[in-house]
NULO-792172 format. One record per residue (C-alpha): residue in one letter; x, y, z. Coordinates in steps of 0.1 Angstrom, whole numbers, padded with zeros to 4 digits, always signed. Layout:
BEGIN
AXYZ...
// end
This chain:
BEGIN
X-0839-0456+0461X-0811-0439+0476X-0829-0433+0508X-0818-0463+0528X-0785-0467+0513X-0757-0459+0544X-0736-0432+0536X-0706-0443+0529X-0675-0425+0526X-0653-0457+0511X-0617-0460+0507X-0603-0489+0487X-0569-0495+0490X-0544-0522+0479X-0516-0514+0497X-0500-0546+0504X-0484-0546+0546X-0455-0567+0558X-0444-0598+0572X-0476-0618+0594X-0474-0640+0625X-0499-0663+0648X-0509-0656+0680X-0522-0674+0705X-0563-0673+0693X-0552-0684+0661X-0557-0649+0644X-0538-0638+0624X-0516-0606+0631X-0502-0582+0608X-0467-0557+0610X-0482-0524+0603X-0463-0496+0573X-0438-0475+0589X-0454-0441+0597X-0454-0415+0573X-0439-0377+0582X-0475-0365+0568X-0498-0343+0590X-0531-0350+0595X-0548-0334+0566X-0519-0342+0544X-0524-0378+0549X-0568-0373+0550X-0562-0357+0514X-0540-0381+0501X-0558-0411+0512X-0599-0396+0504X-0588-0382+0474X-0581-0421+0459X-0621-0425+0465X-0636-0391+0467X-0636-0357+0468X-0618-0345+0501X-0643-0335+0528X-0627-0306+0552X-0639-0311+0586X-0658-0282+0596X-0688-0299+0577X-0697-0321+0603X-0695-0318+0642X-0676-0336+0663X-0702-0359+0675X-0706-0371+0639X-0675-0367+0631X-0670-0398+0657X-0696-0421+0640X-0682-0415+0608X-0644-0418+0618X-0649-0460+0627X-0660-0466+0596X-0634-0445+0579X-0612-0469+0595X-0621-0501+0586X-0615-0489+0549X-0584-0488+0559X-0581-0525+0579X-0580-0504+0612X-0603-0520+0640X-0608-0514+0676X-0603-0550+0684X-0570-0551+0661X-0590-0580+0639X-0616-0576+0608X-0646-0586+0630X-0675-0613+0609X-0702-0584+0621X-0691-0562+0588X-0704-0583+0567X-0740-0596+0560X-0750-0631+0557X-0754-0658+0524X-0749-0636+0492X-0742-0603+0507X-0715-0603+0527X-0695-0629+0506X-0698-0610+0480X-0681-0578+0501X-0657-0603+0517X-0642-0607+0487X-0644-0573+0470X-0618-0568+0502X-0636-0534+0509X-0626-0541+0547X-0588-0550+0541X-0579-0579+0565X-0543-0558+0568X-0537-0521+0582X-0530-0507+0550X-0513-0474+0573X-0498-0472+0604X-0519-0465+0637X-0505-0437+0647X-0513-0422+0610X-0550-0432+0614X-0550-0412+0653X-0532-0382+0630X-0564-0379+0608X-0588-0388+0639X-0571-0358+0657X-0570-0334+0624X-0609-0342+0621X-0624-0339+0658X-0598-0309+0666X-0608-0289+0639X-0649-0302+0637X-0673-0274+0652X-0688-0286+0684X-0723-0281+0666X-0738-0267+0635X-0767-0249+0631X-0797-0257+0613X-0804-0237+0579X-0833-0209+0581X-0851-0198+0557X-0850-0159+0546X-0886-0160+0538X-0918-0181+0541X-0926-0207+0516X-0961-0199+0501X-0990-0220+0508X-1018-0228+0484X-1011-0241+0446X-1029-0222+0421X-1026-0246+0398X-1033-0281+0415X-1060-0299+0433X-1055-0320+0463X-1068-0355+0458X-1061-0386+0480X-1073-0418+0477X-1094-0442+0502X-1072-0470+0494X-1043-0473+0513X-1014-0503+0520X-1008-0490+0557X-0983-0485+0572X-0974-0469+0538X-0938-0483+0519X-0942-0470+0484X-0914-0475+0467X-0930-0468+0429X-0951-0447+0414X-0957-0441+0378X-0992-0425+0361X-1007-0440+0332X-1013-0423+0301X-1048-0418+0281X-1069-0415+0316X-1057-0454+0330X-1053-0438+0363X-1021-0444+0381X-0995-0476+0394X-0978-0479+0424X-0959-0507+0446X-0957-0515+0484X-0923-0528+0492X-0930-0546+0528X-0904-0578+0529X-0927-0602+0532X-0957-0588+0511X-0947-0569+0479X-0974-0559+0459X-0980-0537+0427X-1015-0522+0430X-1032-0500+0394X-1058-0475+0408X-1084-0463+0384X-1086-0425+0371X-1111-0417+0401X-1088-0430+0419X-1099-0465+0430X-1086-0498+0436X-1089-0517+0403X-1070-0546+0411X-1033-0554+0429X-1010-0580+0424X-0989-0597+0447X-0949-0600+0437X-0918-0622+0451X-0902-0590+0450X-0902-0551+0452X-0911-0534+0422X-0887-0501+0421X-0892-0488+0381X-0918-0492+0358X-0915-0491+0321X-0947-0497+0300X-0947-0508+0263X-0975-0515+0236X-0970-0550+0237X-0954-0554+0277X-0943-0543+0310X-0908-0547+0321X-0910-0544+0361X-0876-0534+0376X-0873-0554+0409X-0847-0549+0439X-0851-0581+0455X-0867-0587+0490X-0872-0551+0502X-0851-0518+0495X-0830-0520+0520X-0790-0520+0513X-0777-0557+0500X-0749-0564+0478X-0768-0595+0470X-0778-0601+0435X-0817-0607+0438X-0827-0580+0416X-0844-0586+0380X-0861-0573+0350X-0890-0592+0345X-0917-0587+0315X-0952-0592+0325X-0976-0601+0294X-1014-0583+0293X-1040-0605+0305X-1074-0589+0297X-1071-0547+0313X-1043-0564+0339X-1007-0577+0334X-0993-0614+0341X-0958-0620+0348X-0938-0635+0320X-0901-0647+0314X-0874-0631+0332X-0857-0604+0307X-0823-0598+0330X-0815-0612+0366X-0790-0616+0388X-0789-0579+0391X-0771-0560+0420X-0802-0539+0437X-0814-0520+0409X-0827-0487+0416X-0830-0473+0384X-0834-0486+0344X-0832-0466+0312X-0846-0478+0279X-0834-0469+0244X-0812-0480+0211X-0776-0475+0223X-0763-0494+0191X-0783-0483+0166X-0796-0515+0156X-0830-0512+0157X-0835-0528+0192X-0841-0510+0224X-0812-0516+0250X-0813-0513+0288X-0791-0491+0309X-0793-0508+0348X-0778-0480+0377X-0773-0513+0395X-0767-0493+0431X-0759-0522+0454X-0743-0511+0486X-0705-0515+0488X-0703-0528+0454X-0725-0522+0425X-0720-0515+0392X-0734-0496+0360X-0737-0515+0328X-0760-0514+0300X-0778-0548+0284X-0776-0552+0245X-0805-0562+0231X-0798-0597+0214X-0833-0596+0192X-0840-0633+0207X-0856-0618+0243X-0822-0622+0258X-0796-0594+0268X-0756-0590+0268X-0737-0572+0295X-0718-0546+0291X-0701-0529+0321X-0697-0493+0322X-0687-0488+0362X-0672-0517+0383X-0682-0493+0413X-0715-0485+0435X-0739-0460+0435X-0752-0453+0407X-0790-0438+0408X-0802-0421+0374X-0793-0427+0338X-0805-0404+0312X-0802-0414+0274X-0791-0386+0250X-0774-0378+0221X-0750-0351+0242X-0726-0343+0212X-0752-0341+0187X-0737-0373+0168X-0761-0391+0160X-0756-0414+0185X-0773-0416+0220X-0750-0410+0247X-0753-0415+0284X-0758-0393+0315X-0754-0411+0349X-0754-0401+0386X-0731-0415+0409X-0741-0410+0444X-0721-0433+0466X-0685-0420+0481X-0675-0405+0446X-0703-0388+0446X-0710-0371+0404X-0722-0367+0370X-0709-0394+0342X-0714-0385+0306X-0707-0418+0288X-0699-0408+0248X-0711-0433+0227X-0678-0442+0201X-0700-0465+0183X-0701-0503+0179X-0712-0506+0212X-0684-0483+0228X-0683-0456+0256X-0659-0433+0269X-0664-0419+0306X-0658-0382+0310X-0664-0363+0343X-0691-0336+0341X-0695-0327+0378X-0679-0335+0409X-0702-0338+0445X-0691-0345+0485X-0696-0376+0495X-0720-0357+0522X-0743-0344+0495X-0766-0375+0495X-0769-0374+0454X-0805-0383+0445X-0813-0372+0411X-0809-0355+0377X-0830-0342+0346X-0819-0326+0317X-0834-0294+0305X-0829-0263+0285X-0833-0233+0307X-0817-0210+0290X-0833-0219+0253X-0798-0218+0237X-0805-0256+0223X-0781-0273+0250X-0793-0294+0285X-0787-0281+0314X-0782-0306+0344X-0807-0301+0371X-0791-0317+0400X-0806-0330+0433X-0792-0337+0467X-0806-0347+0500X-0800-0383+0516X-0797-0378+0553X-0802-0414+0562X-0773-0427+0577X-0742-0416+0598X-0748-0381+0593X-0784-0376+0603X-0782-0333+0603X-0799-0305+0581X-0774-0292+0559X-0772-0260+0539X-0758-0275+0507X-0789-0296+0507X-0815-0289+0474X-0820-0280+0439X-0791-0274+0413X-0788-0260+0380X-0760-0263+0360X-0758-0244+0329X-0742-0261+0297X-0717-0239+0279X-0724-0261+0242X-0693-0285+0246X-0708-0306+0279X-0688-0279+0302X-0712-0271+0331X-0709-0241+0356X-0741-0235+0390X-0756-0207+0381X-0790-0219+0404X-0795-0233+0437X-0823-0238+0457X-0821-0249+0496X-0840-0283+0505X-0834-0301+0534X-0832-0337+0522X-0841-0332+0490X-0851-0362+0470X-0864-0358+0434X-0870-0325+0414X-0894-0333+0376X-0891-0303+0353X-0919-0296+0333X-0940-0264+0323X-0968-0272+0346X-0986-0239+0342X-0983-0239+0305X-0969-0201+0300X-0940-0211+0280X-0916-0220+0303X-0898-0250+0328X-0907-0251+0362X-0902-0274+0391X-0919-0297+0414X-0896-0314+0441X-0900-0340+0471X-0881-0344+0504X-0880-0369+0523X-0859-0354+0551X-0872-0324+0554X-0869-0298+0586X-0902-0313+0600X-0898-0294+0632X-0896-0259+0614X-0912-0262+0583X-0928-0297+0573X-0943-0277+0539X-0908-0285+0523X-0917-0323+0522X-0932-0310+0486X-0923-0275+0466X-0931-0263+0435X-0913-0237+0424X-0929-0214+0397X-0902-0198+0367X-0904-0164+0367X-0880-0161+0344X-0839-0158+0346X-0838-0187+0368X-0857-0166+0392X-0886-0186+0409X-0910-0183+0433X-0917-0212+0461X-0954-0229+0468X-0963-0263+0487X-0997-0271+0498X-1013-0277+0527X-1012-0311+0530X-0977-0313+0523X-0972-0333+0556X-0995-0359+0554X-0974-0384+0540X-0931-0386+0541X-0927-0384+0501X-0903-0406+0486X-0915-0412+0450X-0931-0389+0427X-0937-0391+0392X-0954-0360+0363X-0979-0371+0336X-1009-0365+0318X-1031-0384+0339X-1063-0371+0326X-1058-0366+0293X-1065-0328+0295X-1027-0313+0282X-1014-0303+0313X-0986-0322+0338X-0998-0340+0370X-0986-0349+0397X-0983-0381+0420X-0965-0385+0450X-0959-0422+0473X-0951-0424+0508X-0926-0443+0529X-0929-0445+0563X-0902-0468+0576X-0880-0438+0589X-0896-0416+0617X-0875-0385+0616X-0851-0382+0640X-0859-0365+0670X-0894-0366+0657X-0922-0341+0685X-0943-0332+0657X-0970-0364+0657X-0960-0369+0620X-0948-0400+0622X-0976-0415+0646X-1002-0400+0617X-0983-0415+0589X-0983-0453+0608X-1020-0450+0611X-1038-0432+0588X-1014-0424+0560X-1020-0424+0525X-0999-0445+0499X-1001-0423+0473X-1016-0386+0468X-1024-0368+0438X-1018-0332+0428X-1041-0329+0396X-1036-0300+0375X-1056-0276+0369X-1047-0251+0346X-1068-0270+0322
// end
């Protein structure tokens, strides 16, 4: 979950420096490049443009500007005390594993008085503050089509970090990821505990077969690692419950994300792992050997990816890739399957590293028989903790040869997760989104919206009144009753109290907070 993953805007560089000396703590001291004739911007472009998109600087104030400039610099082996300091990197697994990535370059890899040219360029031309985005018009209150239901049961203080509903009336599954007391617990259609069972580590994706359960886990808590303590694990049914079985994959890089299908044609269903991690990571997909076991592939020797979607995108015949990339170069990956166990990346669309990418579905909007992108941006977790207007809902229209253009957006502070489905059965998609930074102070509705097609990518807004009782991170749409029609279910984390927080919310949530909630539908 992207959520509590630091924004980073990363620059990796390999510029080698010059000639190295002692000094008298036994550091080590570099010469630093000669200093380029390049202005400020000129040298911001060229170096943020080897990572990520180039962000101008009248998208942040100064005073973020000024959090985010440090750790611009150590990218670049600049430090205040002129050495790499030991606090950059975490202990055991973690930080040895960044160490030696070299994502903090023990050299300068450009002159000082370059680096104070781009710290000028960005705090002269930075606003002094931004303002927050208001709405043109009130979000409805009151869903026609869903009922309100929350369970008794409750892990408190809530950490849901899953959530997935059962089919054929099982009732619905969801995980509590507290470091020291991970625990998967299946609640029965009325909404009941049936039974919960107690894991080594957080559960994050859920993937239920006839025969088995593959539980992705992240390792001791969600929080960022660049440890590899992640794992697919099968679990074996024991009676109505599960048992853990064999490990399927491990050593995995915090795993946020898994997709499931036959990438080779084979006959065996492969894995696709969005292994996140925090400043590395990778995306690679797991051949199905036939024997229980699995072969790596790599795909992206890089971090942040969040959402894999399997389809065939060229009409083929063989399933192709979609991925989301949502640390520093920030996008949408379409990797074409060449057969024999073969991709080729090609760019789709290109995101800020500011955007906070959370999500994507594909969907025909238009019914012209290609997938749209719906796109979804929001994390506001980290270094740049401030509503902004680019936040929300995105649809990207497919012109037949994987060539995209906006042609919707939708403002949501902090957006999260968007599921498109035709909830009110009248023919066509609609959409039912989370945020989990939302603007609590003005309007703490937006937490949840549904938003109701009304045709031409027109759509009216609804949440419900409850909408604030939890702070939604997870949400997943099924049939949980059986009845044909999509519901809902939505899981609250409650680590993060919102900045600046007067509302009460986050005392509420602590206290008497639900895990989960359910938004059953109605319409049949």
């Amino acid at each position: 979950m992207r959520h509590l993953i630091p924004f980073c805007i990363l620059f990796y560089f390999l510029i080698s420096c010059t000639a190295k000396k002692q000094n008298q703590n036994d550091k080590i001291e570099f010469e630093e490049p000669p200093v380029s004739t390049l202005s400020g911007k000129e040298l911001a472009m060229a170096h943020c443009g080897r990572c990520h998109a180039y962000v101008s600087p009248d998208l942040l104030p100064k005073s973020n500007w000024r959090d985010v400039l440090p750790a611009m610099g150590h990218r670049m082996g600049i430090y205040s005390s002129g050495f790499r300091p030991d606090s950059l990197f975490d202990p055991g697994e973690s930080g040895t594993v960044v160490r030696d990535a070299d994502i903090f370059p023990e050299k300068p890899v450009l002159a000082k008085a370059d680096w104070r040219k781009i710290e000028n360029y960005y705090l002269e031309n930075a606003p002094d503050t931004l303002a927050p985005p208001l709405r043109k018009s009130p979000i409805r209150i009151g869903l026609k089509h869903f009922k309100y239901r929350e369970p008794a049961f409750s892990h408190r203080p809530s950490l849901t970090t899953m959530v997935k509903i059962l089919p054929k009336n099982r009732g619905i599954v969801f995980s509590d990821g507290k470091s020291r007391r991970n625990i998967l617990t299946f609640l029965t259609p009325d909404l009941k505990e049936n039974y919960s069972l107690p894991l080594e580590s957080t559960p994050i994706h859920f993937y239920e077969k006839p025969d088995e359960l593959l539980l992705t886990t992240v390792g001791k808590g969600v929080f960022p690692t660049d440890a590899s303590d992640g794992a697919l694990q099968r679990f074996t049914k024991n009676g109505a419950g599960y048992q853990a079985g064999a490990v399927a994959i491990s050593d995995l890089r915090r795993p946020v994300f898994m997709a499931y299908g036959d990438l080779n044609k084979d006959g065996r269903e492969d894995v696709v792992a969005c292994e996140f991690g925090n400043q590395t990571g990778q995306l690679a997909w797991y051949e199905n050997n036939g024997s229980g076991g699995y072969t790596k592939r790599v795909l992206r020797e890089k971090p942040g990816a969040i959402s894999a979607i399997i389809r065939d995108a060229n009409h083929d015949g063989l399933p192709d890739i979609y991925v989301l990339m949502a640390q520093a170069d920030e996008g949408v990956f379409l990797y074409e399957n060449r057969g024999a166990g073969q991709f080729q990346e090609k760019r789709l669309l290109t995101f800020l590293p500011l955007n906070g990418s959370q999500h994507i579905e594909l969907a025909d909007f238009n019914k012209d028989g290609f997938d749209d992108i719906v796109y979804v941006c929001g994390d506001n977790a980290d270094k740049t903790p401030i509503l902004k207007n680019y936040h929300g809902i995105y649809i990207f229209l497919n012109d037949g040869k994987s060539h995209f253009k906006q042609a919707f957006f939708y403002q949501l502070n902090g957006a999260y997760k968007a599921m498109v489905r035709d909830y009110d059965l009248d023919g066509d998609l609609d959409i039912a989104a989370i945020s989990f930074f939302p603007d609590y102070l003005r309007y703490p509705e937006e937490s949840f919206i549904y938003l109701e097609n009304k045709g031409k990518l027109k759509f009216d807004d609804y949440s419900f009144p409850e909408a604030a009782n939890g702070r939604w991170v997870v949400m997943d749409a099924g049939d949980m009753d059986a009845d044909g029609d999509i519901d809902l279910v939505l899981g609250s984390f409650v680590y993060f109290i919102p900045q600046g927080d007067t509302t009460g919310l986050g005392k509420k949530w602590l206290t008497t907070g639900p895990s989960v909630v359910v938004l059953e539908n109605t319409t049949r």
